[in-house]
C-alpha positions in Angstrom: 10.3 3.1 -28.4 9.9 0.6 -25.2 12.0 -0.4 -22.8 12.8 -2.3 -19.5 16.2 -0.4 -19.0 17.1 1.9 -17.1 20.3 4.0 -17.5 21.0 7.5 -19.4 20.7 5.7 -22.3 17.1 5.2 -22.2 16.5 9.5 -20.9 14.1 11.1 -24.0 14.1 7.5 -25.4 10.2 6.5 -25.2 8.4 5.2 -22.8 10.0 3.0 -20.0 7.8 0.2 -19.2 9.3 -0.3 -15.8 8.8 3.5 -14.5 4.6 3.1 -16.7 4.1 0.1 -14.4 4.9 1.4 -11.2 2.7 4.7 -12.1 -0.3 2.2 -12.5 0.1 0.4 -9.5 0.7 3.8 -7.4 -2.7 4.8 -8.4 -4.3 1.1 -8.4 -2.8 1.2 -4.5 -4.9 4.7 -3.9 -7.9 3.3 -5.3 -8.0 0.4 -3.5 -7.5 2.3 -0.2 -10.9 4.2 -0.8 -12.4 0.7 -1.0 -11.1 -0.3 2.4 -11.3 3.3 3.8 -14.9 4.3 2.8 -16.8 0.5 4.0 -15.3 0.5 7.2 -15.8 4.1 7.8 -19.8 4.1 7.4 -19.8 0.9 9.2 -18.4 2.9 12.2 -20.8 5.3 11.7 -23.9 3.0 11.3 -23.2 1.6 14.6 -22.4 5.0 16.4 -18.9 5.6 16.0 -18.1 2.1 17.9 -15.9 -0.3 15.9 -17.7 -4.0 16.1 -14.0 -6.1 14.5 -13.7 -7.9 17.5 -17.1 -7.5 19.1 -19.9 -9.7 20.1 -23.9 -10.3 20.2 -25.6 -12.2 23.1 -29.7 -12.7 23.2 -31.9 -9.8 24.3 -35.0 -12.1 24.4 -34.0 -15.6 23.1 -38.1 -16.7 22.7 -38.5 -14.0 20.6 -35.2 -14.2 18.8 -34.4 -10.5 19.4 -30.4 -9.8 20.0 -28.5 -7.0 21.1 -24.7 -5.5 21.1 -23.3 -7.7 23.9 -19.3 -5.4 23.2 -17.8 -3.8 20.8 -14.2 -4.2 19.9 -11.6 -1.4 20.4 -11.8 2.0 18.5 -8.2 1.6 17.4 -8.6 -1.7 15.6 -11.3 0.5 13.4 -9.1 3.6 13.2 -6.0 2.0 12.3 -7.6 0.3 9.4 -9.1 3.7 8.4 -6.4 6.2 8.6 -3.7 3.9 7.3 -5.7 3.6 4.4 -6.3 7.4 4.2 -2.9 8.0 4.4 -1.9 4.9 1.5 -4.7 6.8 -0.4 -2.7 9.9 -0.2 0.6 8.9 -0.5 -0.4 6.6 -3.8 -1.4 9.7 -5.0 1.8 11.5 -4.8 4.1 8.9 -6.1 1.9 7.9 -8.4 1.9 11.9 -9.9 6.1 12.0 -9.2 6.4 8.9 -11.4 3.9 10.2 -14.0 5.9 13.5 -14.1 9.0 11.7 -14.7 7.6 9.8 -17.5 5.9 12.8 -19.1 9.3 14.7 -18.8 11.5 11.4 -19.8 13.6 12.2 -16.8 16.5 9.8 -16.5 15.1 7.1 -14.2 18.7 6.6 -12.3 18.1 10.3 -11.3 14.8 9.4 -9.4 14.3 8.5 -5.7 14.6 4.6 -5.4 16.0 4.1 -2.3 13.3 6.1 0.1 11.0 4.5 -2.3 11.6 0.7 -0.7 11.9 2.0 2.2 8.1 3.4 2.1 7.0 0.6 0.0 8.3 -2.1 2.8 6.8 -0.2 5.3 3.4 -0.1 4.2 3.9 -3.4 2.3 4.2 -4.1 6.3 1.0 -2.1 7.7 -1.1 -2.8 5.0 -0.5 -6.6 6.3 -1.2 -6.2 9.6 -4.4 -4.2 8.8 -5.2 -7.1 7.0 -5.5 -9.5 9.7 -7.0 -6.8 11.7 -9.5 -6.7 9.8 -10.2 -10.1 8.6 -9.9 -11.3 12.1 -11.9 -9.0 13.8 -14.9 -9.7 10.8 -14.6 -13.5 11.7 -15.1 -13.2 15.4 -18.2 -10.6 15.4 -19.4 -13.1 12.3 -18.7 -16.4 15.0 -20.6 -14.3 17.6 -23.4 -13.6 15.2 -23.4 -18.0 14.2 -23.3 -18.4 18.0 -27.0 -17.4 18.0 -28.3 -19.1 15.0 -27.4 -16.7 12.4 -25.5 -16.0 9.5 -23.4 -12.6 8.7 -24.6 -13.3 5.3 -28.3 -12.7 6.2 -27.5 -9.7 8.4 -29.8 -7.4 6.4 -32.7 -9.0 7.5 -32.1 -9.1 11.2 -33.3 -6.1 13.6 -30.4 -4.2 14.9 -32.5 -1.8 17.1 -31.5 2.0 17.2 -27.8 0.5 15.0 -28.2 0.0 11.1 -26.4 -3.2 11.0 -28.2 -4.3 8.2 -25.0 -3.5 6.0 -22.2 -4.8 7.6 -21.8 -7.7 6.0 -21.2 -6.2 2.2 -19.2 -3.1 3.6 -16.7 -5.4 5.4 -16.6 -8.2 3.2 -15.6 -5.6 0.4 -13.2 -3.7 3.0 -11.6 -7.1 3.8 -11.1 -8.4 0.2 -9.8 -4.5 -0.8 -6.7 -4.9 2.0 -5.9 -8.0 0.8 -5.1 -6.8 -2.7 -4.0 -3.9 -1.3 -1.5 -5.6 0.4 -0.2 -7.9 -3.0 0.0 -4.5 -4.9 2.2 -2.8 -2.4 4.5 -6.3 -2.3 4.2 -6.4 -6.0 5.7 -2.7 -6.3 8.4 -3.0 -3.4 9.2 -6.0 -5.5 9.6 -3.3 -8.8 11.6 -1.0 -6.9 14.0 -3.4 -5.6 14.6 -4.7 -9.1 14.4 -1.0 -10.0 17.7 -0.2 -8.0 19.3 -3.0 -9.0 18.9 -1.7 -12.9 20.3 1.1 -11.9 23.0 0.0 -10.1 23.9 -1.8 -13.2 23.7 1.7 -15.5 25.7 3.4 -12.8 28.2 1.2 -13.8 28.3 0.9 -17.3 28.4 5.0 -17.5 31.8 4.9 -16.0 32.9 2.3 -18.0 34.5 4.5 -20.9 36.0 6.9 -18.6 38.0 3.4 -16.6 38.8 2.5 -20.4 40.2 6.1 -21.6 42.9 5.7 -18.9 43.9 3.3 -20.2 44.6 4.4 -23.5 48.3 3.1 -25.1 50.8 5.8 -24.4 50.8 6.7 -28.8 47.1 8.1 -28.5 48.5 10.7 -25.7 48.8 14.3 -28.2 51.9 15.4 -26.6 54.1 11.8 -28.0 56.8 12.9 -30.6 57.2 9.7 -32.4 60.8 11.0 -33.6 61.8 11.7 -30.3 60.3 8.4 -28.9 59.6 9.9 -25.9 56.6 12.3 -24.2 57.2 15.9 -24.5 
């Protein structure tokens, strides 16, 4: 069986198609951090452990078109980009391995942990943004330094970088740029799951206590101490 409930009614029920969605988009989020986290960490490295988002080029010799590193841009543009990603790698991991468990074990999805869930989710939802445009904003204005001179990021492999290895830049960031971006939908996409998630089980919450409002209720004949004959309650 299938279903996009969530209650005690749906616990050892088949699969829940809500809870199998989320799984897949934990781990889709931890994949696409390794291909944000690994690109703009050997670009750092290619260039000696200097970040170049945000830096620029000016000409070494301009008659014999020859360039050189005029400033890089601030490590902590580069490392924030990296270790957020390291750690949405990480933590896409774990959720993605709770919310497998849960599934494997058709655990009750109105027992699991939805509320620290949006809360993560809109944090990084929030990060991942920001990283973003760190990332994609820092790329344009080491590209527009590079066009300043005549040249094109896109034709970076065949320019002499000197003592750097520049010659991949353009690929590793342009992949590293496109990855966040996604990144970033996924991680909106999933707070958007979880929110609808609580609200589901809000709803179950509910309807569970349901019966128990109804029994009090009950007409005063269904009590098993009324004496009919006596026409009162013993």
């Amino acid at each position: 069986a299938i279903s996009f409930e969530s209650g005690p009614k749906m616990a050892g029920a088949g699969v829940n198609v809500l809870l199998l969605v989320q799984t897949l988009l934990y781990a889709a989020c931890a994949i696409a951090s390794l291909a944000t986290s690994i690109p703009a960490g050997l670009e750092e490295a290619n260039f000696g452990s200097k970040c170049i988002l945000y830096g620029s080029v000016k000409w070494k010799n301009q008659t014999a078109k020859t360039f050189e590193v005029a400033s890089f841009g601030s490590p902590s543009s580069c490392h924030f980009c990296i270790y957020l990603s390291v750690f949405t790698l990480f933590y896409g991991l774990l959720a993605a391995g709770y919310h497998g468990y849960a599934l494997y074990k058709q655990i009750d999805p109105t027992e699991l942990w939805v509320m620290p869930a949006i809360l993560c989710n809109a944090a990084l939802m929030v990060l991942v943004f920001i990283a973003s445009c760190v990332m994609s904003v820092g790329f344009t204005m080491w590209c527009d330094s590079l066009g300043s001179l005549g040249f094109k990021c896109v034709d970076a492999y065949k320019l002499d970088w000197g003592s750097y290895k520049g010659t991949t830049f353009y690929a590793h960031l342009a992949a590293a740029q496109g990855a966040f971006w996604v990144t970033f939908l996924m991680w909106a996409v999933n707070l958007g799951m979880s929110l609808w998630r609580w609200r589901l089980n809000r709803r179950a919450r509910s309807q569970a206590q349901m019966p128990s409002t109804v029994s009090d209720k009950a007409p005063i004949t269904d009590h098993p101490e009324y004496d009919p004959s006596a026409s009162r309650v013993i």
